[in-house]
Structures are given as C-alpha cells and as structure tokens.
PDB file of N, CA, C and O in Angstrom, chain B, residues numbered from 101:
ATOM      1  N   UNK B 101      93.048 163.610  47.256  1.00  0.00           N
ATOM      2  CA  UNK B 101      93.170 162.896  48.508  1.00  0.00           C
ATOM      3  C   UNK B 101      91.881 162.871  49.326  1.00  0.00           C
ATOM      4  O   UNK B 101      91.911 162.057  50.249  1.00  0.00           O
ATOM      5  N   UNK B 102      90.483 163.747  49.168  1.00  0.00           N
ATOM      6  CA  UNK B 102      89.451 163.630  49.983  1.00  0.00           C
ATOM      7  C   UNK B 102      89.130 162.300  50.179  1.00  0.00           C
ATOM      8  O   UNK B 102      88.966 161.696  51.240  1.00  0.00           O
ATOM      9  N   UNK B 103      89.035 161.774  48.636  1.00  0.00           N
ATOM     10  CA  UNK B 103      88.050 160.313  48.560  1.00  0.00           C
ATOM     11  C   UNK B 103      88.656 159.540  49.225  1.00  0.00           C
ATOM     12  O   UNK B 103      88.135 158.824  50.080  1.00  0.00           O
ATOM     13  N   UNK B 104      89.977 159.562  48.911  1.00  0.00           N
ATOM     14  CA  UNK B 104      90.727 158.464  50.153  1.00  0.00           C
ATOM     15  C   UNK B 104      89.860 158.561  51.470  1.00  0.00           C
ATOM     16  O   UNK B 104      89.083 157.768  52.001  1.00  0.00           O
ATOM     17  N   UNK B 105      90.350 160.024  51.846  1.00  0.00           N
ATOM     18  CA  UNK B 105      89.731 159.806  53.843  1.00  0.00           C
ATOM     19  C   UNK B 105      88.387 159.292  53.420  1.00  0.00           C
ATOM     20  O   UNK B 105      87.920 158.271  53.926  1.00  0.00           O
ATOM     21  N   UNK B 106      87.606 160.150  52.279  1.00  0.00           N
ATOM     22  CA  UNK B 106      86.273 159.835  52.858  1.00  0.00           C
ATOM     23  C   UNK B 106      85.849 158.515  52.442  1.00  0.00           C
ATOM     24  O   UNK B 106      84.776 158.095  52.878  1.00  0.00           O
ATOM     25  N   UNK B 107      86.591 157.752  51.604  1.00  0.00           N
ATOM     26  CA  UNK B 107      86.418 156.759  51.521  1.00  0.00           C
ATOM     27  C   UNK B 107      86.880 155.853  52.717  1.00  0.00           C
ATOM     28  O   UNK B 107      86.319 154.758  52.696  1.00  0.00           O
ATOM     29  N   UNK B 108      87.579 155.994  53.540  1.00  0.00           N
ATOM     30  CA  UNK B 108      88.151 155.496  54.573  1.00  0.00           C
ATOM     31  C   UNK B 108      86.986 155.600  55.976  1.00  0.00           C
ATOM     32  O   UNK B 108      86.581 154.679  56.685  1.00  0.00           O
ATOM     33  N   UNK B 109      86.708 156.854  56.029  1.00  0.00           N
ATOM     34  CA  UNK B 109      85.840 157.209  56.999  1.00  0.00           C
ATOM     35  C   UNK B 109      84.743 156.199  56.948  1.00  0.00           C
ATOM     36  O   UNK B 109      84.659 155.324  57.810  1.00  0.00           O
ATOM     37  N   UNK B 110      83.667 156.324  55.684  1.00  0.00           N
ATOM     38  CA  UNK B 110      83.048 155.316  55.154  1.00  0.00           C
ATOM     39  C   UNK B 110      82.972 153.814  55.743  1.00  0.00           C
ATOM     40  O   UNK B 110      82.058 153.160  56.244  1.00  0.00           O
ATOM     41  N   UNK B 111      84.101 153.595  55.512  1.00  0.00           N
ATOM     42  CA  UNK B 111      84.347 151.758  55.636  1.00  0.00           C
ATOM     43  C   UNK B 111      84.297 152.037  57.337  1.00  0.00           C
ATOM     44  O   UNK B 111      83.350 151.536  57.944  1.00  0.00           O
ATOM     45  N   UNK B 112      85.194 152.741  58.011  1.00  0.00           N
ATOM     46  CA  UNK B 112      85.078 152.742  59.214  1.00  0.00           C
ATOM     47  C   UNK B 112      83.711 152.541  60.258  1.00  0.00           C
ATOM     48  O   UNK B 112      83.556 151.899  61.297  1.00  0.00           O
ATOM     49  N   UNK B 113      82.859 153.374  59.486  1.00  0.00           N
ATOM     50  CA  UNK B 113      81.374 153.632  59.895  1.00  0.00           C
ATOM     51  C   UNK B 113      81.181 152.172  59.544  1.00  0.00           C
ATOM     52  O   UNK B 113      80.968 151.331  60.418  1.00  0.00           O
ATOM     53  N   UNK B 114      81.263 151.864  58.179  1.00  0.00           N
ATOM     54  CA  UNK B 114      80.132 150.981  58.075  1.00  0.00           C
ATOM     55  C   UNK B 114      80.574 149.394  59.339  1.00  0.00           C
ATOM     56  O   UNK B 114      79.861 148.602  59.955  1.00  0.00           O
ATOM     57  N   UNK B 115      82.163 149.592  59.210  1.00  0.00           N
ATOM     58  CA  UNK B 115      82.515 148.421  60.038  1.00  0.00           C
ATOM     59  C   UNK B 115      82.149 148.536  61.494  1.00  0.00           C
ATOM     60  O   UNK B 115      81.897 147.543  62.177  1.00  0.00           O
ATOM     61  N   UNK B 116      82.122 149.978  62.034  1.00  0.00           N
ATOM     62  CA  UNK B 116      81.082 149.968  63.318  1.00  0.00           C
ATOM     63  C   UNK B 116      79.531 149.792  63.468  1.00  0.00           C
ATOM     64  O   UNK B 116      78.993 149.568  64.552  1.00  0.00           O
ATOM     65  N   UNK B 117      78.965 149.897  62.454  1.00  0.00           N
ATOM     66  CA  UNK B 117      77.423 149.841  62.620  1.00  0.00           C
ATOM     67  C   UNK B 117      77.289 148.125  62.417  1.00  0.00           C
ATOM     68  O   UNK B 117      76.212 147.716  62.851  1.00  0.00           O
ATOM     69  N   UNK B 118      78.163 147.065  61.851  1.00  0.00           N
ATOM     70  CA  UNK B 118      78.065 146.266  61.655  1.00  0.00           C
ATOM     71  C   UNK B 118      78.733 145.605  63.014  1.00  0.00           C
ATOM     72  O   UNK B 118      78.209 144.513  63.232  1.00  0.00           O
ATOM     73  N   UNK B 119      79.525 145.879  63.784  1.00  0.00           N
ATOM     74  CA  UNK B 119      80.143 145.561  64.820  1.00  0.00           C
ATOM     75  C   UNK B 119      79.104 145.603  66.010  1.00  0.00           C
ATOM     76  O   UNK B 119      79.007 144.882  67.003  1.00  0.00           O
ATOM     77  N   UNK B 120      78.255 146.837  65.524  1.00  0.00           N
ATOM     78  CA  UNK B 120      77.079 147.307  66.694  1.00  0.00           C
ATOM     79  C   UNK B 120      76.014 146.288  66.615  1.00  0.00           C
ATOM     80  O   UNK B 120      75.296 146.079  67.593  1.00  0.00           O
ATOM     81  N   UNK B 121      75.876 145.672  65.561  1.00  0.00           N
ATOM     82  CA  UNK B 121      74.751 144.748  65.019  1.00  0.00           C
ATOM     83  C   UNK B 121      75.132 143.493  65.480  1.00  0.00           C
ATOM     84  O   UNK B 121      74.253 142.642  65.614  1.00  0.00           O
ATOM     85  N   UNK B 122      76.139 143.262  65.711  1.00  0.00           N
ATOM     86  CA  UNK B 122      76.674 141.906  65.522  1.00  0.00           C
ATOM     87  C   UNK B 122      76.513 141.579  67.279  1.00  0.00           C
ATOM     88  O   UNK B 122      76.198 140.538  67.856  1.00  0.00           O
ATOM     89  N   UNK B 123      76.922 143.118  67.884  1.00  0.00           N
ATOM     90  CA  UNK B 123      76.503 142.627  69.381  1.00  0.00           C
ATOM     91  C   UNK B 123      75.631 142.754  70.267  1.00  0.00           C
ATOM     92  O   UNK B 123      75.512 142.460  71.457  1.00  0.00           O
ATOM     93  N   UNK B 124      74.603 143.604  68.905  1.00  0.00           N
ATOM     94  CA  UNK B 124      72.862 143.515  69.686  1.00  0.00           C
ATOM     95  C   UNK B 124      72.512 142.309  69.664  1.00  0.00           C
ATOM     96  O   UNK B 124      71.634 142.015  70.475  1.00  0.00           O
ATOM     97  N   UNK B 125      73.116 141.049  68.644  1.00  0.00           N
ATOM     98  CA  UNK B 125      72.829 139.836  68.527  1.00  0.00           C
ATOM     99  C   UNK B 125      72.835 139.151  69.990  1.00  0.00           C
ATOM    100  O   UNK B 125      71.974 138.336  70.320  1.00  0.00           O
ATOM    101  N   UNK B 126      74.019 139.612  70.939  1.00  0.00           N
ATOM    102  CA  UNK B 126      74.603 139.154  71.340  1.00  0.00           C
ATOM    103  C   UNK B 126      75.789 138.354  71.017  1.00  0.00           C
ATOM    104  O   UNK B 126      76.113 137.522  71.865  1.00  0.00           O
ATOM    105  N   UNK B 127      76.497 138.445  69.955  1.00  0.00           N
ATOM    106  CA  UNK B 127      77.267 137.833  69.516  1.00  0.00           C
ATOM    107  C   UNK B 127      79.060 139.186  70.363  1.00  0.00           C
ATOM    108  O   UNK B 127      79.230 140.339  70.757  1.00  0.00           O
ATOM    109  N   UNK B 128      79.921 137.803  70.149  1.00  0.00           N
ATOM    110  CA  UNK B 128      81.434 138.911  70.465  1.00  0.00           C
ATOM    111  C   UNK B 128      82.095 138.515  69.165  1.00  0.00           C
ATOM    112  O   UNK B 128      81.812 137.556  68.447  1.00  0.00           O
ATOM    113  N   UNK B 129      83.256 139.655  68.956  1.00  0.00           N
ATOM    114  CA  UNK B 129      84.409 139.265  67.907  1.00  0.00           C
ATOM    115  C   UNK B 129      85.146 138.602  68.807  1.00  0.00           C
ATOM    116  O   UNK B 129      85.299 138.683  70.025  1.00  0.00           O
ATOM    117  N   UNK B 130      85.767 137.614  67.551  1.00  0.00           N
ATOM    118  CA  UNK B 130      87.029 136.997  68.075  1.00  0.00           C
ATOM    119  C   UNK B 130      87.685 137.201  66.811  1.00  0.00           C
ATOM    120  O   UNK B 130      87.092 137.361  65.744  1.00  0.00           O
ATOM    121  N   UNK B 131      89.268 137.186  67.015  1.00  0.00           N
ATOM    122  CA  UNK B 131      90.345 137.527  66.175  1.00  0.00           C
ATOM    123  C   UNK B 131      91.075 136.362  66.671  1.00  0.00           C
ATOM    124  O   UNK B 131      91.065 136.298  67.900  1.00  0.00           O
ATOM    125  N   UNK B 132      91.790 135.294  65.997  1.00  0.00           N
ATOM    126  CA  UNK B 132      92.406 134.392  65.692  1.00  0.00           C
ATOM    127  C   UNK B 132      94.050 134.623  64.875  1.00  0.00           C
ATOM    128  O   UNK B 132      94.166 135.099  63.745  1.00  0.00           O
ATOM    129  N   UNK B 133      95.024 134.240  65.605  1.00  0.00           N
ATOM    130  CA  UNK B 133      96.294 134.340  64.546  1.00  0.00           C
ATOM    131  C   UNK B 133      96.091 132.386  63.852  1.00  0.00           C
ATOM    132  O   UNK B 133      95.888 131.338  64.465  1.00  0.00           O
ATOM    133  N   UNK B 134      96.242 132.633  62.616  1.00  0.00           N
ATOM    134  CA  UNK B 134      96.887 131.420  62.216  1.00  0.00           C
ATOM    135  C   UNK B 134      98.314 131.202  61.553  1.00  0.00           C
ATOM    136  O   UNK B 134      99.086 132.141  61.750  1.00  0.00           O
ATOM    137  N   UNK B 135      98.680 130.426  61.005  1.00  0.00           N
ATOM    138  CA  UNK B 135      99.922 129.693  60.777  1.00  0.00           C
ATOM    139  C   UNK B 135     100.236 130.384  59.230  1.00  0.00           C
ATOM    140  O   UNK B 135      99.712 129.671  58.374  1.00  0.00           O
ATOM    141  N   UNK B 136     100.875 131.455  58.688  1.00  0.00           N
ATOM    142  CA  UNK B 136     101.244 131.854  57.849  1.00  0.00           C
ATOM    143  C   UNK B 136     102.442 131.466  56.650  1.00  0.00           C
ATOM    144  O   UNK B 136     103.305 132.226  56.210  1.00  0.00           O
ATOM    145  N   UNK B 137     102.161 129.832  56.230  1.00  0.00           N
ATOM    146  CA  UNK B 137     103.405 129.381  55.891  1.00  0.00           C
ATOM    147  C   UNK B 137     102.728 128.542  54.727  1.00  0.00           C
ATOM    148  O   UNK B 137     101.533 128.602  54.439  1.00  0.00           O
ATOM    149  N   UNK B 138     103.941 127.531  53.932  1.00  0.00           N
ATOM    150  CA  UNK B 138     103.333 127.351  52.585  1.00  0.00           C
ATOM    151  C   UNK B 138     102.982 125.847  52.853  1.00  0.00           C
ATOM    152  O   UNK B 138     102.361 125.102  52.095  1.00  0.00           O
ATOM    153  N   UNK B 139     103.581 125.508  54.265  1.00  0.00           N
ATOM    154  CA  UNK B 139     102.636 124.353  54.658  1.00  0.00           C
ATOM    155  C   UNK B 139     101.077 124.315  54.786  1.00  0.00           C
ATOM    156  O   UNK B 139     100.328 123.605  54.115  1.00  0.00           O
ATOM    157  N   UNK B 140     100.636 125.406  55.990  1.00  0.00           N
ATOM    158  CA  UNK B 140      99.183 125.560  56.116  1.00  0.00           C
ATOM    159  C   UNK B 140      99.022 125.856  54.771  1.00  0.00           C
ATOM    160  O   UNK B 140      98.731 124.947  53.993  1.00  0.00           O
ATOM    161  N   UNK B 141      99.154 126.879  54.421  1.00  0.00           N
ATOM    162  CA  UNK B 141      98.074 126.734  52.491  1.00  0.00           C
ATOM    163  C   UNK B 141      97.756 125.332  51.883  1.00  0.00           C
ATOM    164  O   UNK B 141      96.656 124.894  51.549  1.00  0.00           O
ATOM    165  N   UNK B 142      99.365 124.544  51.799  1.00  0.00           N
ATOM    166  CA  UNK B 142      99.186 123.292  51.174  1.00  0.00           C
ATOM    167  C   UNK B 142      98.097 122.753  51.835  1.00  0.00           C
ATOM    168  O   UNK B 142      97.133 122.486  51.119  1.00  0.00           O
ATOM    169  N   UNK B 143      98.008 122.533  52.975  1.00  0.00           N
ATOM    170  CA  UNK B 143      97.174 121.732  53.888  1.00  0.00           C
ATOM    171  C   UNK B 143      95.744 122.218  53.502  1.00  0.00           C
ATOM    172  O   UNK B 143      94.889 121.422  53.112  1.00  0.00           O
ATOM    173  N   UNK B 144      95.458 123.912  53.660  1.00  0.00           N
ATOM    174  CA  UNK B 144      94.242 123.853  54.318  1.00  0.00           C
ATOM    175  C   UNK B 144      94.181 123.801  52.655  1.00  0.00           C
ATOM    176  O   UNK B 144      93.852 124.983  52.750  1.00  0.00           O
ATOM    177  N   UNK B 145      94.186 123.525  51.070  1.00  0.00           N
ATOM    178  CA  UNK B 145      94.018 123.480  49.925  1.00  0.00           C
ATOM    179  C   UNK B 145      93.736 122.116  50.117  1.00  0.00           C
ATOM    180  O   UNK B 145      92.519 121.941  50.072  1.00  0.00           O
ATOM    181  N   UNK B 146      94.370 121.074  50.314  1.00  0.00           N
ATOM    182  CA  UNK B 146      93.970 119.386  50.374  1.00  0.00           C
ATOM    183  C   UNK B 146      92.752 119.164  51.023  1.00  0.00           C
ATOM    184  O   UNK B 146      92.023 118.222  50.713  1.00  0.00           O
ATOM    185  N   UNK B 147      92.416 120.164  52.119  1.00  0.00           N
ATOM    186  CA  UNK B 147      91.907 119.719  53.035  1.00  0.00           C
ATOM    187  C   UNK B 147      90.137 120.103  52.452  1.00  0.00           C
ATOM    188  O   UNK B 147      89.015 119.597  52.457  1.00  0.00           O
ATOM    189  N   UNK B 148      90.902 121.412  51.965  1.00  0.00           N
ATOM    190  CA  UNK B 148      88.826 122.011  51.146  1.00  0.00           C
ATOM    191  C   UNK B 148      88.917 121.118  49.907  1.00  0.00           C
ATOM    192  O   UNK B 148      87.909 121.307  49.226  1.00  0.00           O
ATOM    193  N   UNK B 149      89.970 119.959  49.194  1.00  0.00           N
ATOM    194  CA  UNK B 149      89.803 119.932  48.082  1.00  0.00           C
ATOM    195  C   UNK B 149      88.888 118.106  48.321  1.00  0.00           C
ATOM    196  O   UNK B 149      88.173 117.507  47.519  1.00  0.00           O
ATOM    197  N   UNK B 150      89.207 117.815  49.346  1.00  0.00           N
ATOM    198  CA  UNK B 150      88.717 116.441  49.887  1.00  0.00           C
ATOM    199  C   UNK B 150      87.452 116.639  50.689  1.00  0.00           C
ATOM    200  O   UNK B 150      86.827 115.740  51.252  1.00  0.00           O
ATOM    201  N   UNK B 151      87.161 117.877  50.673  1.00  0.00           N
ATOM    202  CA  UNK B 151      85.187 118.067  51.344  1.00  0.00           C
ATOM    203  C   UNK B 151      84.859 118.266  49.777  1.00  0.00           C
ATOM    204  O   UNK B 151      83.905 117.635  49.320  1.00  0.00           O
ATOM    205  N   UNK B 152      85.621 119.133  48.914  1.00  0.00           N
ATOM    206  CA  UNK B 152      84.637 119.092  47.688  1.00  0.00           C
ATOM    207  C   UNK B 152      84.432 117.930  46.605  1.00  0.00           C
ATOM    208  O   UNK B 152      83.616 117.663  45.722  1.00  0.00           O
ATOM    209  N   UNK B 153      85.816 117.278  47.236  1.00  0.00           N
ATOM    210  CA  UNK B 153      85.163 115.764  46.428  1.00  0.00           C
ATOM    211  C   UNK B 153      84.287 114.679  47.225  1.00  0.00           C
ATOM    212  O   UNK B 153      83.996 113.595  46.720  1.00  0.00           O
ATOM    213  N   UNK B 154      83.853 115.105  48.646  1.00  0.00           N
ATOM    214  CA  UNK B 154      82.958 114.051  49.426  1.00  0.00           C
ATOM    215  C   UNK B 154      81.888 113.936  49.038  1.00  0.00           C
ATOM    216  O   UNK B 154      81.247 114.962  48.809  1.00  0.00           O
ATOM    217  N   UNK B 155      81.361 112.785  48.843  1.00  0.00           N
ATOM    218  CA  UNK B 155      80.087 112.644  48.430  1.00  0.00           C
ATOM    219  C   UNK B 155      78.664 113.036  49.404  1.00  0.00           C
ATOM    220  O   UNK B 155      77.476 112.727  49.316  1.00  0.00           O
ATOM    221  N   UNK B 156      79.297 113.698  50.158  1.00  0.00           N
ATOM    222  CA  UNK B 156      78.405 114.316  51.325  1.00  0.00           C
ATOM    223  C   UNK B 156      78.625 115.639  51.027  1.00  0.00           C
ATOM    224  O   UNK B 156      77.935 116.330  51.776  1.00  0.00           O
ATOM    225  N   UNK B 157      79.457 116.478  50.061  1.00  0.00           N
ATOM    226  CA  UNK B 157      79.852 117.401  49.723  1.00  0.00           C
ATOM    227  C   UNK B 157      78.387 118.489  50.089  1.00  0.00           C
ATOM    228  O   UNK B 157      78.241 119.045  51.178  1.00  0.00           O
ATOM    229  N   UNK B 158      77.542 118.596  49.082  1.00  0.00           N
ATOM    230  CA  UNK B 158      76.000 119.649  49.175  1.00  0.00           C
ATOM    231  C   UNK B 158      75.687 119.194  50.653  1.00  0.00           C
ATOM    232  O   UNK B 158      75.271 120.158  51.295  1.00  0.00           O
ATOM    233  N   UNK B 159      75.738 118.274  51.248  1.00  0.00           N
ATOM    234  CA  UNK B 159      74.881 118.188  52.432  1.00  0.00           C
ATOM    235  C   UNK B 159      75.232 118.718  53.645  1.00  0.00           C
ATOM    236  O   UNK B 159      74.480 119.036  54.566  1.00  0.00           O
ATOM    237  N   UNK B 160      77.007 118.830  53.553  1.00  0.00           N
ATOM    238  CA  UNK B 160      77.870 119.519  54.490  1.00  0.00           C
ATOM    239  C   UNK B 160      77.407 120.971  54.333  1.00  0.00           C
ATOM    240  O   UNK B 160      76.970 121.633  55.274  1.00  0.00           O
ATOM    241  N   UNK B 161      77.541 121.445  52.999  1.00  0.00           N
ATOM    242  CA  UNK B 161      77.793 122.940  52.393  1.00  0.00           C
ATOM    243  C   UNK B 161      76.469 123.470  53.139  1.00  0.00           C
ATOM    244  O   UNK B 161      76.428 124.492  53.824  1.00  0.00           O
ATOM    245  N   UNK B 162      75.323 122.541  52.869  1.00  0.00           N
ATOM    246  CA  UNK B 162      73.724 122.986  52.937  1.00  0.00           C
ATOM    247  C   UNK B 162      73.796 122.938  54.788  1.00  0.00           C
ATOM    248  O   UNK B 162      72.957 123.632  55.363  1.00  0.00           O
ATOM    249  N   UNK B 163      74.707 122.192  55.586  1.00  0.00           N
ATOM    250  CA  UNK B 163      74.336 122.162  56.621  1.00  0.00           C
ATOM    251  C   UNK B 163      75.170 123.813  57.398  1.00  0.00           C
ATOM    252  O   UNK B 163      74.736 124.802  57.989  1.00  0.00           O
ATOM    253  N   UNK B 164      76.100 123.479  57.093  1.00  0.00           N
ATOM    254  CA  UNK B 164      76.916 125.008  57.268  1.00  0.00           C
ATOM    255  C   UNK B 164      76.542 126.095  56.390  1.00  0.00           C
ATOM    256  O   UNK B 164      77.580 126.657  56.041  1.00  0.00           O
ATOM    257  N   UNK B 165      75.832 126.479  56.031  1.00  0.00           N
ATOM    258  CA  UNK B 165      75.293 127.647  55.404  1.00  0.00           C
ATOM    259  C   UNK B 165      73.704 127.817  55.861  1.00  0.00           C
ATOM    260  O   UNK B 165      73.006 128.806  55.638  1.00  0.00           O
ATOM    261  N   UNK B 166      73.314 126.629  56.543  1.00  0.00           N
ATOM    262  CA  UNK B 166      71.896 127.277  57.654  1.00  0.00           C
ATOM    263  C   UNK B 166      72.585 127.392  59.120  1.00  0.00           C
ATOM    264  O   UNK B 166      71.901 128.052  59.903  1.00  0.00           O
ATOM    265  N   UNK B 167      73.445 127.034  59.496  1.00  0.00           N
ATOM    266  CA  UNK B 167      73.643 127.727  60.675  1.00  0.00           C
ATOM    267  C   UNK B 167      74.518 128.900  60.583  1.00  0.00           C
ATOM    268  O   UNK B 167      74.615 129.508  61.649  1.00  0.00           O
ATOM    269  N   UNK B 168      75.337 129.496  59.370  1.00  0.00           N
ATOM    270  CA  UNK B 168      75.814 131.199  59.374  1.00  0.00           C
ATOM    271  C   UNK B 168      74.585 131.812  58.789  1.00  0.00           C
ATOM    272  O   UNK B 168      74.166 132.813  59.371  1.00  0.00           O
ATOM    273  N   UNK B 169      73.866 131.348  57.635  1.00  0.00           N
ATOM    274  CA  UNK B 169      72.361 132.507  57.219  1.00  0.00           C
ATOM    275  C   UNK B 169      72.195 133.514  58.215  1.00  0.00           C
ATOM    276  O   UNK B 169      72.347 134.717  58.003  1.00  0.00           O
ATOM    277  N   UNK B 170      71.836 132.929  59.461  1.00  0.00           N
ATOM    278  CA  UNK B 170      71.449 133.681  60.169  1.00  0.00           C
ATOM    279  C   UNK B 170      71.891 135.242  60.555  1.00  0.00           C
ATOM    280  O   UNK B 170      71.243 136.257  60.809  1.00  0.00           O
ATOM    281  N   UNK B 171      73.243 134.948  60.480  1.00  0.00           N
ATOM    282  CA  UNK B 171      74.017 136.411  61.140  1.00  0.00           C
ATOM    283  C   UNK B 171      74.288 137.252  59.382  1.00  0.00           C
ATOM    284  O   UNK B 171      74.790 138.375  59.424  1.00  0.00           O
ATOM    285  N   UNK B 172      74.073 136.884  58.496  1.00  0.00           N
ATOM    286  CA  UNK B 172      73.567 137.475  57.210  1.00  0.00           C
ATOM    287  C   UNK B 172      72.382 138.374  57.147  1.00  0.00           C
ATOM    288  O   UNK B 172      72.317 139.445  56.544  1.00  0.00           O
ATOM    289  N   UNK B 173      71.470 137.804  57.839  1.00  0.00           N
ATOM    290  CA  UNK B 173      70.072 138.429  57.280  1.00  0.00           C
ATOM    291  C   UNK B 173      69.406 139.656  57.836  1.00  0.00           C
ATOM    292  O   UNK B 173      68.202 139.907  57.786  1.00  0.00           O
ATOM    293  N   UNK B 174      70.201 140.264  58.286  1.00  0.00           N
ATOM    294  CA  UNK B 174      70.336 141.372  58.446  1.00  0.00           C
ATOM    295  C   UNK B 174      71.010 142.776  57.619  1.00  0.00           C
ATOM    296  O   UNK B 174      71.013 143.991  57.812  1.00  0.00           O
ATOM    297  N   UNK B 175      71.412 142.089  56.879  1.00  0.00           N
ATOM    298  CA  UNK B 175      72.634 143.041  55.833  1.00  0.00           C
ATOM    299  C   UNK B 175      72.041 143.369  54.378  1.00  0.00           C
ATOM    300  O   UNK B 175      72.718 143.991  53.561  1.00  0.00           O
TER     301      UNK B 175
END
C-alpha cells in the first residue's frame, strides 16, 4: 500500500506545482460541467468528424495549436 499513497502524494505535488505555474502566468482554472448523455457524445463525434473532413482541416488544427503552445512550453 506505500506506492499507492506515495504514488498519490506524487500526482498531488505535481498537480500543485503545475497549478502554481499556470498562475504565475497569470492564468485562473476554470472547471466546466457538461452534458453527460449519449446525445452530446453523438454530437460532439459528428461535430470533430466534420472539422476533420474540412478542407481547412491543417489550417484550423495549425491555428489552434499556436495559440495553446504557449501554456505547454513550460513543461
């Protein structure tokens, strides 16, 4: 049973030093409830499956992945 806690302890730390980082950024958490049902899945599945067939597909992906990089490059 150690590794458990100390494996637990672990994640704890690391999720505070990353929490600490996130708000030297100045950045805050936000926590969001969403819709837990087999509608939203269906939906939000149609919905990523019609950006990955857009023919703007890489240009979306490339545009949203330079504005999160940032809060990455630290890690």
């Amino acid at each position: 049973m150690p590794s458990f806690t100390k494996r637990k302890k672990a994640t704890r730390v690391k999720v505070s030093a990353h929490r600490a980082r996130m708000r030297a950024q100045g950045m805050r958490l936000l926590q969001i409830w969403v819709p837990d049902s087999p509608g939203f899945a269906k939906e939000a599945r149609r919905q990523a499956r019609a950006i990955t067939r857009s023919p703007q597909e890489k240009d979306d992906q490339a545009f949203v992945d330079s504005l999160s990089s940032w809060i990455w490059e630290d890690e």
